[in-house]
C-alpha positions in Angstrom: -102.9 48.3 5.7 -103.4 45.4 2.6 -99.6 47.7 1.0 -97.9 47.6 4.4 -98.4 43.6 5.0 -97.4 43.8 1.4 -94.4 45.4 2.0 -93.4 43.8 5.1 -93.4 40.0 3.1 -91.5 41.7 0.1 -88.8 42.6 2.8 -89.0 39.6 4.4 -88.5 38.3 1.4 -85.7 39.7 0.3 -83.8 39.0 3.6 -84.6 35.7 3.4 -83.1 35.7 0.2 -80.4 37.6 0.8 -79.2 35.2 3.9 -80.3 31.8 1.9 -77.5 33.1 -1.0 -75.3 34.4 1.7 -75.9 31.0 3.3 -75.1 29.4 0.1 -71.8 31.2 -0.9 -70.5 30.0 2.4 -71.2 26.9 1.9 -69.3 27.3 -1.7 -66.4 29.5 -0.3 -65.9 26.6 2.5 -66.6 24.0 -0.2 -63.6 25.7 -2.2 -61.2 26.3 1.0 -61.5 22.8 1.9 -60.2 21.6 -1.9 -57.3 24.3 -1.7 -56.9 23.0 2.4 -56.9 19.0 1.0 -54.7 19.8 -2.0 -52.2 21.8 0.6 -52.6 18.7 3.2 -51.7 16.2 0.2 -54.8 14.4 0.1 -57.0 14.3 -3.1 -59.8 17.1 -3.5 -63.2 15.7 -3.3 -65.7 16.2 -5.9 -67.7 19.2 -5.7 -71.4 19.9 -6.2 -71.2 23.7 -7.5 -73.1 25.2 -10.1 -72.8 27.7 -12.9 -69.7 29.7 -12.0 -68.9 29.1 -8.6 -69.0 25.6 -9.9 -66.4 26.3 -12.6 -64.4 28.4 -10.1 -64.4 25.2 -7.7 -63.8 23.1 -10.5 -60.9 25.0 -11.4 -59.5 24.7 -7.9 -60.0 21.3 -7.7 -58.1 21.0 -10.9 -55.7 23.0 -10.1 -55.1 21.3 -6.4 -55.0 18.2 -8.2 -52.4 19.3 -10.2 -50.4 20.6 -7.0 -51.2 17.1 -5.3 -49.7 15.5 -8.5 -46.6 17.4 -9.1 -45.7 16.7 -5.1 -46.3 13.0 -5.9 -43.9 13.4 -8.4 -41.3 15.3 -6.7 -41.7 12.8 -3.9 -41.2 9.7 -6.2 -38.1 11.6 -7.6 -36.5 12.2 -4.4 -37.7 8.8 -2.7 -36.0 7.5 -6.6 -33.0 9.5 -5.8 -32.5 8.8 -2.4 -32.3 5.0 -3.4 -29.7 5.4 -6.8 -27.6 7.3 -3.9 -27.8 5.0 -1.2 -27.0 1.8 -3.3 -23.5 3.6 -4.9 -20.5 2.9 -4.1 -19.2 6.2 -4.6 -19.4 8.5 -1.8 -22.0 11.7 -2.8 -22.3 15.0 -1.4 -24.2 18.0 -2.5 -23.1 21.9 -0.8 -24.9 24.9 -1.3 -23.6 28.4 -1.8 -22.4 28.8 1.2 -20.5 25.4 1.2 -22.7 24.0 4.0 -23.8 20.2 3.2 -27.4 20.2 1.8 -27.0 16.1 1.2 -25.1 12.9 2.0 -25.4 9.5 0.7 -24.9 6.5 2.9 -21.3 5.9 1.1 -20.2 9.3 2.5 -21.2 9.1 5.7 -19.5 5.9 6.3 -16.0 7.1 4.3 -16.1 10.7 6.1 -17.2 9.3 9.1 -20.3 11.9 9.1 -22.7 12.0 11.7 -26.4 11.8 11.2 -26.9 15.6 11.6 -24.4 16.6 9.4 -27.2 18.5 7.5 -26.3 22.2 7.2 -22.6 22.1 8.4 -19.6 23.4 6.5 -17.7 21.2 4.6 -14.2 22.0 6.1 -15.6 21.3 9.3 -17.5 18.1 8.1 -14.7 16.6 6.3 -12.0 18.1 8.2 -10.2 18.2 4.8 -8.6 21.6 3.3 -7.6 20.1 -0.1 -11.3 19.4 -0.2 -12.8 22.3 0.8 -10.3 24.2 -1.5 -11.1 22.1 -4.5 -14.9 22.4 -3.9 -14.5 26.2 -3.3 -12.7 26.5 -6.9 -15.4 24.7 -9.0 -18.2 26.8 -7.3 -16.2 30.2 -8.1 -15.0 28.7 -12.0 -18.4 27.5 -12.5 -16.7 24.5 -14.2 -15.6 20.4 -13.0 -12.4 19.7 -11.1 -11.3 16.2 -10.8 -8.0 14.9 -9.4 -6.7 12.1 -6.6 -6.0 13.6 -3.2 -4.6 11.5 -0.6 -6.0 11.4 3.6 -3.0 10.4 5.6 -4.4 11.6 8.6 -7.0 8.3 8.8 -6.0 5.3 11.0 -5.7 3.7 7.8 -3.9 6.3 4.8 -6.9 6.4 2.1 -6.4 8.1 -1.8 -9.5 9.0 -3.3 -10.4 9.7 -6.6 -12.6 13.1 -6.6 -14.5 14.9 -9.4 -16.7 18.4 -8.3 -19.3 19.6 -10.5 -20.1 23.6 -9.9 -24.2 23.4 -9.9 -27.1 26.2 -9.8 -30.3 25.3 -8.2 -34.0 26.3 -9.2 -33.7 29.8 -8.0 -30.1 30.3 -9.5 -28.4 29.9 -6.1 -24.7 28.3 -6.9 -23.7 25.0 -5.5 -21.8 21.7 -5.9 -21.7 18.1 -6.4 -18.9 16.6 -5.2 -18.0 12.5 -6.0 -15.6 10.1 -4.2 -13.8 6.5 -5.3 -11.4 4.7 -2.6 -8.6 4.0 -5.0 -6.4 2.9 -2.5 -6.2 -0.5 -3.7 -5.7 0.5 -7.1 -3.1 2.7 -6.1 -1.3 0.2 -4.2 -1.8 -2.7 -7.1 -0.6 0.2 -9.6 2.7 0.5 -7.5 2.9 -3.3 -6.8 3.2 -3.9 -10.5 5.3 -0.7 -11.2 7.8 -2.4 -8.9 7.5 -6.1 -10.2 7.9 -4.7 -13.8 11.1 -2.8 -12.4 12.7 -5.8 -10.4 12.0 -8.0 -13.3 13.9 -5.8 -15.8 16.5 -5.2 -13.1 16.7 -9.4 -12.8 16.9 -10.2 -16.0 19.3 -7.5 -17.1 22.5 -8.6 -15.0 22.9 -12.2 -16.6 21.6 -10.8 -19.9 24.7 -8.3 -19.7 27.4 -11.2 -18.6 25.9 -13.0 -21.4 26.6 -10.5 -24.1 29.7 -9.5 -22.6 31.2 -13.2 -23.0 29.5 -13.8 -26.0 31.6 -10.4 -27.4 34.3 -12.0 -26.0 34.2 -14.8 -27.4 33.5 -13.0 -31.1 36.3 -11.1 -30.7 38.9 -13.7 -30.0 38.3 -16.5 -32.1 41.5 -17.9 -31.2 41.2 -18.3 -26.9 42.4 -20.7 -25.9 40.8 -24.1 -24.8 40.7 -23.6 -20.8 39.7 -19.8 -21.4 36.8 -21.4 -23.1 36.0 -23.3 -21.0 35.6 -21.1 -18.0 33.7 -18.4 -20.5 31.0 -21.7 -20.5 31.1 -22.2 -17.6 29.7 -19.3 -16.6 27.5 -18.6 -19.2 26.0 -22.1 -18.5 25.4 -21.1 -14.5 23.8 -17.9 -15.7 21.7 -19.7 -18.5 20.4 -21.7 -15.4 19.5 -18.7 -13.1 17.8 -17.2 -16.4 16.0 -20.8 -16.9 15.2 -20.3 -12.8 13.7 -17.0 -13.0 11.8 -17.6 -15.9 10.4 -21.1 -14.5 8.9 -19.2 -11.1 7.7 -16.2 -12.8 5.7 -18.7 -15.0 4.8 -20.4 -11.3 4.1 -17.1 -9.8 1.5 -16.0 -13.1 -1.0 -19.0 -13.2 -1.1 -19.1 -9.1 -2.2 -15.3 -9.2 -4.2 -15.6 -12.4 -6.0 -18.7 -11.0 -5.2 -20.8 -14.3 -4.7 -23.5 -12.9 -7.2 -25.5 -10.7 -5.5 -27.7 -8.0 -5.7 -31.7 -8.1 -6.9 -32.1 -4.6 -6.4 -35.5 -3.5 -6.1 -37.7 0.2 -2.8 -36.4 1.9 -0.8 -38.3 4.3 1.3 -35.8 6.2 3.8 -38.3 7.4 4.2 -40.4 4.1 4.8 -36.6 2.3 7.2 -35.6 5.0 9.3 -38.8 4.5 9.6 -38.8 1.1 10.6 -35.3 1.0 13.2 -36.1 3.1 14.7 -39.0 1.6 14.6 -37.1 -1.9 16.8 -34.1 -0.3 19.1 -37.0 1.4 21.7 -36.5 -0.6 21.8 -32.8 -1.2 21.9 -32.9 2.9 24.6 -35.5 3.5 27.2 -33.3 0.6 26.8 -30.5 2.6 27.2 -32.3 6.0 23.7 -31.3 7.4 20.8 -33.3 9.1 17.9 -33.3 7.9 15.2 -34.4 11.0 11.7 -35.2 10.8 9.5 -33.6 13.9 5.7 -34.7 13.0 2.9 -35.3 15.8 1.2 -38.7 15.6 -1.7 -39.5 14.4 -2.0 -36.4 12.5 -5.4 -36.2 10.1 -5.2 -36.6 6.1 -5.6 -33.4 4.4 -7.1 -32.8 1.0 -4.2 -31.2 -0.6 -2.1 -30.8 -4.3 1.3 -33.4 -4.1 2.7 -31.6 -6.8 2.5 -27.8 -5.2 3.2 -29.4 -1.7 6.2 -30.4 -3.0 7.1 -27.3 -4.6 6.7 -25.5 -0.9 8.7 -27.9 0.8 11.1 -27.7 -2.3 11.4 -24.1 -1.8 11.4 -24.0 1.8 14.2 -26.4 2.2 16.2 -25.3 -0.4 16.3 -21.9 1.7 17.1 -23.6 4.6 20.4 -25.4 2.9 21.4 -22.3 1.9 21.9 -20.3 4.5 22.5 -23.1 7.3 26.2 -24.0 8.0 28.0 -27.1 7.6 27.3 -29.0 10.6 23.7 -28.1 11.7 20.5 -29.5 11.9 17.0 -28.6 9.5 13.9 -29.4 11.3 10.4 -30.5 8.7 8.1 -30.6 11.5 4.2 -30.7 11.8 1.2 -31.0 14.6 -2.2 -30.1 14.7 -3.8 -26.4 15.8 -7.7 -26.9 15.7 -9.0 -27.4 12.4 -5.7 -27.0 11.2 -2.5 -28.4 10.6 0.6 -26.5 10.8 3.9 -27.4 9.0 7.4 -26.2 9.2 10.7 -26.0 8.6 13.3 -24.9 10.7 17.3 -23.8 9.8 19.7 -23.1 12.6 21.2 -20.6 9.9 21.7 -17.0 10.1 18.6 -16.1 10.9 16.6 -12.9 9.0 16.3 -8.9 10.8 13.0 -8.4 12.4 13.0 -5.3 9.9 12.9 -7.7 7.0 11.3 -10.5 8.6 7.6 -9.1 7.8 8.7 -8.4 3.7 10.3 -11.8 3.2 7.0 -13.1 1.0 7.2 -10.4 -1.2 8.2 -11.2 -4.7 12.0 -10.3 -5.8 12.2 -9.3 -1.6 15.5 -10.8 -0.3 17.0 -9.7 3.1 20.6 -10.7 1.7 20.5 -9.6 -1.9 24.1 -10.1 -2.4 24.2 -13.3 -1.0 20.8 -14.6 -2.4 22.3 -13.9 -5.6 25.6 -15.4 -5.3 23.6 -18.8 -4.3 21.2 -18.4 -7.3 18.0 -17.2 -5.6 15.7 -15.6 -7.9 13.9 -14.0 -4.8 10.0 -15.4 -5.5 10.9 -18.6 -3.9 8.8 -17.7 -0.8 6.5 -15.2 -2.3 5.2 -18.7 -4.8 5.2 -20.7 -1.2 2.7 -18.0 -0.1 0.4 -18.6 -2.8 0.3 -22.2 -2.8 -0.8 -21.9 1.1 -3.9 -19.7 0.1 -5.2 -21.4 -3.1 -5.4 -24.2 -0.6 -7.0 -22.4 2.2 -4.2 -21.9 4.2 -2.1 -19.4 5.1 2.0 -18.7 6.0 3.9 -17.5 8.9 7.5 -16.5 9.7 9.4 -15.9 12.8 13.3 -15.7 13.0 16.1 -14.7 15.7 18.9 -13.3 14.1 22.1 -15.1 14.3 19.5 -18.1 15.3 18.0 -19.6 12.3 14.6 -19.2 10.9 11.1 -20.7 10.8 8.8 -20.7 8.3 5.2 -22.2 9.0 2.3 -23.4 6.3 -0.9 -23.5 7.6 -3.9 -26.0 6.1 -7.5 -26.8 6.8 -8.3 -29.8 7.8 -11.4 -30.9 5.4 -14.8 -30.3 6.6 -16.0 -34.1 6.9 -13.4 -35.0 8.8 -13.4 -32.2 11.5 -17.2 -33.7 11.6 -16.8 -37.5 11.8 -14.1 -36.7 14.7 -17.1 -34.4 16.4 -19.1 -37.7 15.7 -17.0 -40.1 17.2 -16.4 -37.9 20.5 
């Protein structure tokens, strides 16, 4: 009887043991699972309170899922670091994946492709709508090698050219893909070509009075003996084109330091009306040799601008100079002005020949004349209008032209009216 209640406490016992340890690796295996759960969850593993080797198994774990929590953190801050160097460039990113199917767009290149947010996953040729592109992309991911070139988008509303380098890439599991890089260079393009032709109509200017020069000046060489009137007429013409070379020289001088900004304006008060009658009573007699009237048109009361004499002048040189030449013996030039706003606008008006409305919206443009022949016969050197122009924007202004052909032809100069006294009026109303 004494071995059997014995036996029975020995067996009790031992399942008592038995469930407390079973009890306890529970608590260790749950104790573990929720480390590995926290780690997978991205929140820190808690400290543990294991023992012996199920405390250096969960000590392990914990290391371990701190080391998982720490390497996300990091790949987070890389890709939260990435995501800002590509949404503050200028250049337009994408990446594609094997399959040439968008895997990432920056900001730049949704906005130059016109990409919608869920562009994600698409193919490029359907993204971009752009063969050349999905061509060039396709051939760096076959070469394994970069491609860059400048391909042009005349299909957009407004013709872009971009400059485009593709890198071929390979991802972490060795799956091929590409990185592909965009630059607007349309305004470099068109600046390129701007100067490409100024540097061609400069040459082409300066060549034809630098040939009649040398070809009187052989002349001359080769017969010491011409006679007096022959000489005469030889210097004659040499000294008329001496004068056109002195011309073209003097406004492409004009024409430099209002582009490069080298010189500041003198702003000073402006009387409109005192300007404008001046003007005219300095071009009096140029007007009266040539039989034309020269009338003044100005609103009263017009506002003093803020404004640089000596550029004014060379406008209203310019413009009227123009306007004698092409208006016929007889007629009437208008220098007019009124007030639009917080502007004022000034003109003047020929009852000339008038300019094609197909040249009408080209006649700023330097060396543009839409009568070379006769332009040159009267000694234009073609940046007359194009040095107007810039006057009227380092000034804050801005120039207009409208013409009838056969009519005559008006050309307009706009200018703000300072700040202080658009607000005094404001103050007296």
């Amino acid at each position: 009887m004494g071995m059997d209640w014995l036996l029975g406490i020995l067996l009790i016992a031992v399942i008592a043991a038995w469930l407390w340890r079973e009890r306890y690796l529970r608590q260790r295996v749950v104790e573990i699972d929720t480390s590995m759960e926290e780690a997978m969850n991205h929140r820190d593993p808690a400290p543990g309170r294991l023992k012996g080797a199920y405390g250096r198994l969960a000590q392990h774990v914990r290391q371990m899922a701190n080391e998982v929590v720490a390497v996300r953190r990091q790949r987070q801050l890389a890709e939260q670091n990435l995501r800002i160097i590509l949404s503050s460039m200028e250049e337009a990113v994408i990446v594609v994946d094997s399959h040439r199917t968008l895997r990432m767009v920056n900001p730049a290149a949704r906005k130059l492709f016109e990409l919608a947010n869920d562009a994600h996953g698409v193919p490029v040729l359907e993204a971009l709508r752009e063969p050349a592109l999905d061509a060039m992309i396709a051939h760096a991911m076959s070469t394994g090698t970069s491609e860059a070139r400048d391909f042009s988008l005349p299909s957009r509303k407004v013709p872009l050219t971009l400059a485009a380098r593709v890198t071929a890439l390979r991802d972490a599991a060795g799956e091929a893909g590409a990185l592909a890089m965009f630059r607007d260079v349309t305004r470099l393009t068109q600046l390129e070509k701007v100067r490409s032709e100024f540097v061609a109509n400069v040459s082409h200017e300066l060549r034809t009075p630098l040939a009649i020069f040398q070809g009187y000046v052989e002349n001359l060489v080769d017969q010491p003996e011409m006679p007096r009137e022959d000489q005469a007429a030889v210097y004659n013409v040499l000294e008329r084109h001496s004068k056109r070379l002195n011309a073209l020289v003097e406004d492409l001088l004009i024409l430099a330091r209002l582009e490069a900004k080298t010189n500041e304006l003198e702003l000073e008060p402006f009387d409109i009306g005192q300007f404008s009658a001046e003007v005219a009573m300095d071009w009096s007699i140029r007007m009266k040799k040539k039989e034309v009237t020269l009338k003044l048109d100005l609103e009263p009361d017009l506002p003093h601008l803020e404004a640089d004499r000596l550029r004014m002048e060379q406008v209203f040189n310019n413009l009227l100079d123009n306007a004698l030449k092409y208006t016929p013996t007889g007629n009437i030039i208008t220098l007019g002005a009124n007030r639009r706003g917080e502007r004022v606008e000034m003109w003047v008006k020929d009852t000339g020949q008038g300019i094609l409305s197909t040249d009408l919206p080209h006649i700023f443009e330097r060396f543009y004349r839409a009568d070379k022949a006769r332009s040159r016969e009267l000694g234009g050197t073609g940046l007359g209008l194009s040095i107007v122009k810039h006057i009227a924007q380092a000034h804050g202004g801005s120039v207009s032209a409208d013409s009838v052909f056969g009519k005559g032809t008006t050309v307009r100069i706009y200018l703000p009216i300072p700040q202080h006294t658009v607000e005094l009026e404001e103050g007296e109303a």
